[in-house]
C-alpha positions in Angstrom: 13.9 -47.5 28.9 11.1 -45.2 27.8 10.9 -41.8 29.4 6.9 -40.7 31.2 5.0 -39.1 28.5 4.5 -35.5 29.9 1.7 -33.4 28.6 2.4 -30.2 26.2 1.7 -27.2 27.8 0.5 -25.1 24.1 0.4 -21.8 26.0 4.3 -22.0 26.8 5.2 -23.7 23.8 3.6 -20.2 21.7 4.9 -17.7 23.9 8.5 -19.6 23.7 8.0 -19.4 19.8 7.0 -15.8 20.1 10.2 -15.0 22.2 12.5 -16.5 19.6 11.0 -14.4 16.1 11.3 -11.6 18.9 14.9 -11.5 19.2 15.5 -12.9 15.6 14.3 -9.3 14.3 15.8 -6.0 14.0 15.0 -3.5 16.6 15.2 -0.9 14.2 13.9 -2.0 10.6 15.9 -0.1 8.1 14.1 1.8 5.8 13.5 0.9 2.3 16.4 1.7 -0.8 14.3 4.3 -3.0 15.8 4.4 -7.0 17.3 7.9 -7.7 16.6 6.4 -11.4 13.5 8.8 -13.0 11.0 6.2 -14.2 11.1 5.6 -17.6 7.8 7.2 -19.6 7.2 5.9 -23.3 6.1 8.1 -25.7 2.8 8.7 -26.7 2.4 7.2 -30.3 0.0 8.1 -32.9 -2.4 5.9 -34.3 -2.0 3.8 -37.4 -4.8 5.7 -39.0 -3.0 9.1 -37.7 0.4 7.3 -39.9 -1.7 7.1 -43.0 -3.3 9.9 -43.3 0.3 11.4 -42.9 1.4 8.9 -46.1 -1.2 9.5 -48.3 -0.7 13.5 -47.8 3.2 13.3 -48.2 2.8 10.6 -51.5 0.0 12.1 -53.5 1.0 13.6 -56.7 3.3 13.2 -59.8 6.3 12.5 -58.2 4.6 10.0 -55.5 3.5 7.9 -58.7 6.6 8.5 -60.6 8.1 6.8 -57.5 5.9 3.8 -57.4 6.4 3.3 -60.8 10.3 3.0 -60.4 9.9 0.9 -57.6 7.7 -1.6 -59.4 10.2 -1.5 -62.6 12.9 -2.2 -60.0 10.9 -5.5 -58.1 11.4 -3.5 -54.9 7.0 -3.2 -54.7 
């Protein structure tokens, strides 16, 4: 009942393979979808030492410690 055993020709067996992708793929490869969409660009931030130089200029004086004080009196500081 068993069938010969017949011996695999590798040669034919790649070039079949390579046939098949062949005509599996696109003649024409469609070019790629570019976004329209700008890409997004952050900021540039300052540094935090930048930030408190800025704080201590703006909250020096009278009024800065008047301020405080309230705050503290308050239980918000």
């Amino acid at each position: 009942m068993e069938s010969e055993a017949r011996v695999l020709d590798e040669a034919k067996l790649d070039s079949a393979i390579a046939d098949l992708l062949r005509e599996d793929e696109p003649e024409d490869p469609e070019p790629e979808v570019k976004s329209t969409k700008a890409p997004t660009v952050f900021p540039e931030l300052p540094q935090q030492a930048e930030m408190d130089e800025e704080v201590e200029t703006k909250d020096s004086g009278l009024g800065a410690t008047l301020r405080q004080k309230l705050a503290e009196l308050r239980g918000a500081a």
